[in-house]
C-alpha positions as CSV (number, residue, x, y, z in Angstrom):
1,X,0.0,0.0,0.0
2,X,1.3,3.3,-0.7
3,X,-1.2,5.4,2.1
4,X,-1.4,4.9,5.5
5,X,-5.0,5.2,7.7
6,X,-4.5,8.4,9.9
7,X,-8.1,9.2,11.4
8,X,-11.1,6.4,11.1
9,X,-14.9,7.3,13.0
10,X,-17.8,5.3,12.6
11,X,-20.3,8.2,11.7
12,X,-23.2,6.1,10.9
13,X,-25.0,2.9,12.5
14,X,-28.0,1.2,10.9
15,X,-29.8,-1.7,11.2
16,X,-28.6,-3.1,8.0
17,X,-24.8,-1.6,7.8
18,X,-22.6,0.9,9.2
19,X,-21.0,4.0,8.0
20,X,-16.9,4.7,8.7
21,X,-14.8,7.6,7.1
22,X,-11.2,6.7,6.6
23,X,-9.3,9.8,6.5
24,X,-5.5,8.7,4.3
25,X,-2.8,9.9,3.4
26,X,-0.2,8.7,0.7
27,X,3.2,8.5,0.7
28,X,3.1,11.1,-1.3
29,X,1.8,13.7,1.3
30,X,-1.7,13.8,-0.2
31,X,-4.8,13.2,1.5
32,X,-7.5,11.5,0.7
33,X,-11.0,10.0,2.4
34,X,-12.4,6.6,1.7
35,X,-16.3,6.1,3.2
36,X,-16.8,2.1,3.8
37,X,-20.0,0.9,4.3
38,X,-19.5,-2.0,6.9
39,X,-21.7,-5.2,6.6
40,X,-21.8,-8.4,8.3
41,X,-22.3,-9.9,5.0
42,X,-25.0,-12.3,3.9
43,X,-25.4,-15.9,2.3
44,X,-26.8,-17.0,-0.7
45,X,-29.0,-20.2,-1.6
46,X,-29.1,-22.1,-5.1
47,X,-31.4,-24.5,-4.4
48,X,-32.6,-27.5,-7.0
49,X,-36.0,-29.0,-7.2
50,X,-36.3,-32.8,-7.8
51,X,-37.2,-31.8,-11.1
52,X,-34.1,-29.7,-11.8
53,X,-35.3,-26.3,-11.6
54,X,-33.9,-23.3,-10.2
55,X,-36.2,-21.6,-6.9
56,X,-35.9,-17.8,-8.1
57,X,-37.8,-15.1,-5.4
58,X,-39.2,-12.5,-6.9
59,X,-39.3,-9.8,-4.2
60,X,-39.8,-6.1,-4.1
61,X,-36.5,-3.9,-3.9
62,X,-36.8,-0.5,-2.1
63,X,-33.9,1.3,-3.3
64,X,-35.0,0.5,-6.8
65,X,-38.8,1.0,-6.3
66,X,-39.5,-2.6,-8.3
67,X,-39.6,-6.0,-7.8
68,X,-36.6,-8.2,-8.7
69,X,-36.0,-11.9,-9.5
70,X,-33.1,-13.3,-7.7
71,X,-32.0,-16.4,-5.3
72,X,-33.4,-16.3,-2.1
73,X,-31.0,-14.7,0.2
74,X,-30.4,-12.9,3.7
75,X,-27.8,-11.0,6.0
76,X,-25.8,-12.7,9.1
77,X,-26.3,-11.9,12.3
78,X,-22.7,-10.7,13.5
79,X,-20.7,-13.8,14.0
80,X,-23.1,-16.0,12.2
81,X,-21.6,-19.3,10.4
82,X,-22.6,-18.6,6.7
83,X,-23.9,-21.9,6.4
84,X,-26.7,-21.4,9.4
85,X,-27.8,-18.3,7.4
86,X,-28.2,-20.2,3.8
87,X,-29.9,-22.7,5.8
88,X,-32.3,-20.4,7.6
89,X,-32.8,-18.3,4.7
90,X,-33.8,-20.7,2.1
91,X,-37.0,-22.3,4.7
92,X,-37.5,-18.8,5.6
93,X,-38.0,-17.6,2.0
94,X,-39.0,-20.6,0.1
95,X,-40.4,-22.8,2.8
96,X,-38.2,-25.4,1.7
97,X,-35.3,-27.3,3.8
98,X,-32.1,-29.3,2.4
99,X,-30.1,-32.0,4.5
100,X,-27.5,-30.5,3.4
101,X,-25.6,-27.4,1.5
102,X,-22.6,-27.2,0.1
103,X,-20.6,-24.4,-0.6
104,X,-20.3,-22.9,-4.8
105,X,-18.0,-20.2,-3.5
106,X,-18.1,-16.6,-2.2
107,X,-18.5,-12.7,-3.8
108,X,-17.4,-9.2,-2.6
109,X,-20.4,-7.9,-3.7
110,X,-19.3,-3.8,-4.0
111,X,-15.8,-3.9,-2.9
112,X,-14.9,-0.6,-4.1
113,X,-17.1,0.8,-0.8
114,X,-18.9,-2.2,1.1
115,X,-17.0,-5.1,3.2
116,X,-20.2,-7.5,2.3
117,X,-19.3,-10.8,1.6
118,X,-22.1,-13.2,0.2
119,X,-21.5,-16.7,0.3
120,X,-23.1,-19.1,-1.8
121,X,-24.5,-22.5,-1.5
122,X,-26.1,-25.1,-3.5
123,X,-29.4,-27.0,-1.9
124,X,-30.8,-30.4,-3.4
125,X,-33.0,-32.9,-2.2
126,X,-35.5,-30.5,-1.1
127,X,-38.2,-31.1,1.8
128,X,-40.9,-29.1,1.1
129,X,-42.6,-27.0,4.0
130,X,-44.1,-24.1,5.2
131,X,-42.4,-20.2,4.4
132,X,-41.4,-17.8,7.8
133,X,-41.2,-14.8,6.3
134,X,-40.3,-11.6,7.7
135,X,-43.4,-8.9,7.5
136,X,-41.3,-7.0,4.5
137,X,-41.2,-10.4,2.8
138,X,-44.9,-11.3,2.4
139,X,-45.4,-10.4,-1.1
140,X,-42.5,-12.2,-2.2
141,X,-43.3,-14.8,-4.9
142,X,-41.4,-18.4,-5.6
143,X,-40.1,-19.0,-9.4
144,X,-39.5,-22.3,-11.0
145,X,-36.7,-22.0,-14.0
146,X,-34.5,-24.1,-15.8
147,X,-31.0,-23.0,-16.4
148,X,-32.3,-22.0,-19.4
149,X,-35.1,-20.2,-18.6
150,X,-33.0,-18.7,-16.0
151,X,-30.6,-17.6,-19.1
152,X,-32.7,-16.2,-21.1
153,X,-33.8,-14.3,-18.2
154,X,-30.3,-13.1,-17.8
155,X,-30.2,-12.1,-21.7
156,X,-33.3,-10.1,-21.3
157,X,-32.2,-7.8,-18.6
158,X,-34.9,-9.6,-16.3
159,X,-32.6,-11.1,-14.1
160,X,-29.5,-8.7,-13.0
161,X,-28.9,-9.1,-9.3
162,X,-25.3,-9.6,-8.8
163,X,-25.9,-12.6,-6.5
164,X,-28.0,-14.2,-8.6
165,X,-25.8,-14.1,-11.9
166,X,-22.5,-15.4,-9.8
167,X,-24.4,-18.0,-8.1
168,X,-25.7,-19.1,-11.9
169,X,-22.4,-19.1,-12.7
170,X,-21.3,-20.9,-9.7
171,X,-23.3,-23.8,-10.7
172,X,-23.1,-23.9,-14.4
173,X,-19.3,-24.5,-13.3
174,X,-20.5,-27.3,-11.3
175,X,-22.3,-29.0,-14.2
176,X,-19.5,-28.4,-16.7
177,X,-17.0,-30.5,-13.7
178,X,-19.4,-33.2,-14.0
């Protein structure tokens, strides 16, 4: 690195992230500030029906005033093991459960600004059950795709959520392994 951190305050705390303002200064001499949005980070859920379909949510978005399609999803609780978030997510959201998940991988989802890390799992032999969702969940609706479906989606613009296109990715990887 060619900076050093010379003043750091926290100047913001939400529910969903903090704020901190990094005040730098290069080797140089010049000065600079860097805002960091701090997250605990959030996992991730590809989850396959018996049939080989995709479970898509399509939920509403408030910072983009619309509903978006994506794989159901949810924050940790500070110090949460990612896996006990995919897990509780997925019946949360879906009303499915899995007897296990395995790991696809992990994304730094902004990491220009945002410490979130979302880590993504893969879900088969579903158990199908009852949804707990959270009161700002309640109009959510489940999807059904194929990979293709769920490509074409991606080719029409219908599908952009940066979660949902690396965990698609994730697992056409996994089928091209065998």
């Amino acid at each position: 690195m060619n900076f050093k951190i010379v003043d750091s305050k926290t100047v913001f705390r939400g529910r969903v992230f903090d704020v901190k303002v990094d005040k730098i200064k290069y080797d140089s001499g010049n000065e600079s500030v860097r805002e960091v949005a701090l997250h605990n980070g959030g996992a991730v859920v590809l989850a396959i029906t018996q049939n080989n379909k995709i479970i898509f949510v399509r939920q509403y978005r408030h910072p983009f005033n619309e509903f978006m399609i994506e794989l159901p999803a949810g924050k940790l609780e500070k110090g949460e093991d990612p896996y006990v978030c995919a897990s509780r997510e997925l019946k949360e959201e879906t009303g499915y459960t899995a007897p296990k998940l395995v790991k696809l991988g992990a994304i730094a989802t902004t990491p220009g600004f945002c410490t979130e890390i979302l880590h993504i799992y893969l879900a088969k032999d579903l158990i199908p059950g009852e949804t707990e969702r959270e009161e700002g969940e309640y109009g959510m609706e489940l999807l059904e795709l194929t990979l293709e479906e769920a490509e074409e989606k991606v080719r029409s613009g219908e599908i952009y959520d940066s979660k949902t296109l690396a965990g698609l990715y994730y697992y056409k990887l996994i089928l091209e392994m065998g």
